[in-house]
N, C-alpha and C positions, 0 to 999 in steps of 0.2 A: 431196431437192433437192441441187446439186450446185454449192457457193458456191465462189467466189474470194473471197477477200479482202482490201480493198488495203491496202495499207501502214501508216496510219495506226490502220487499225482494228487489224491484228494488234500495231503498237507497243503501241496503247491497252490491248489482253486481255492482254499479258503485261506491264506492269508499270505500268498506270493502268485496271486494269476500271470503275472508277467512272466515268471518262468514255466510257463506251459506253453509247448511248441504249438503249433498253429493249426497241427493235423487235430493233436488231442483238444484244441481249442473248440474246433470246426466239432469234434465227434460228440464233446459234454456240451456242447451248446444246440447240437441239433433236437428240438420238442421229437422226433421219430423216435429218438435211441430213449431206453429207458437203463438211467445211472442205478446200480448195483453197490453197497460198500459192504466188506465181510467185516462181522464184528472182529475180526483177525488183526484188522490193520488197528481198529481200536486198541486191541491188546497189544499188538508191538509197537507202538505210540506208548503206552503205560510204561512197557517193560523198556524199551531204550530211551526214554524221558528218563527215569529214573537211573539208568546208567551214565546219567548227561550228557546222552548223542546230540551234538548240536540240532542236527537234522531233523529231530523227533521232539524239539520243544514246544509240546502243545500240551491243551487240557483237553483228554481224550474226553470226558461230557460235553463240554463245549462245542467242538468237536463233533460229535456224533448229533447235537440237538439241532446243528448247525444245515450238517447233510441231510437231516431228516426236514427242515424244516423247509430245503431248496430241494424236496422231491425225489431226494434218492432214497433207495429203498436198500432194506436191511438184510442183508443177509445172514442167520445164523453158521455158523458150525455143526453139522452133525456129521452120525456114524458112518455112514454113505463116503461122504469128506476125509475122512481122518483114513479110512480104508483104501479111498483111491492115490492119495501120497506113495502108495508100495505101488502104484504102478508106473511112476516116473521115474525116467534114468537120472542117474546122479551126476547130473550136471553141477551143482553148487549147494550148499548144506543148508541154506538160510532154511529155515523150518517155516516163517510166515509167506515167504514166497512160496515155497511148495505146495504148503494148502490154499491159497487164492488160484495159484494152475490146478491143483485140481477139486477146488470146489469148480472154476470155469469148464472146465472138463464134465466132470459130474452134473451142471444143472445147464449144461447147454449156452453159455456166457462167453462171450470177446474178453480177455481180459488184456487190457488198456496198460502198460508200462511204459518208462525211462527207462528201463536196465534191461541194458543189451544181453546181459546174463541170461535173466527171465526169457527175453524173446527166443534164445538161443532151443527153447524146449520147443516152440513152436505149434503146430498143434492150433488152439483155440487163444495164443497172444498175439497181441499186435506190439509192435515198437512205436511208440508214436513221440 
């Protein structure tokens, strides 16, 4: 299977594994699934680090050399992406969730959340 992963869960595996539930544990751990991270979540890691989100204190190269290095693969941003965001209902405004649902959407991807928000679109999220 072929996961995205958003943002909070990839903070959580590289420097809090213990707060990842057991399902999302079982899914980033199984060699079958292949892990997925959008350079998105990189960017909203930059963008609420610098606003001092607790949540988001990382160094998004590190970070990124880190997922790349434990075999997830990269997903860019393009036109395709940015396009399919007008076709989600407006469930919640956050703009980097929108585009992880529909990059997942657009390249055929499970995308993996904590936030029941996110799941609430349904579709191609799992809650885990």
């Amino acid at each position: 299977m072929k996961l995205l992963i958003d943002t909070h869960l990839l903070l959580w595996a590289a420097s809090s594994p213990e707060r990842l539930s057991e399902a999302a544990t079982a899914l980033m751990a199984d060699p079958e699934n292949t892990l997925y991270f959008s350079v998105a979540s990189l960017w909203e890691v930059v963008i609420k680090s610098s606003l001092d989100r607790e949540d988001f204190q990382a160094d998004a190269a590190r970070l990124r050399r880190g997922l790349v290095d434990n075999g997830y693969v990269e997903l860019p941003i393009i036109a395709g992406h940015a396009i399919a965001v007008a076709d989600l209902p407006h469930l919640h405004r956050d703009p980097f969730d929108r585009i992880l649902i529909a990059q997942a959407k657009h390249e055929g991807l499970l995308l993996l959340t904590a936030d029941a928000r996110v799941a609430d679109y349904g579709g191609p999220v799992r809650l885990v």
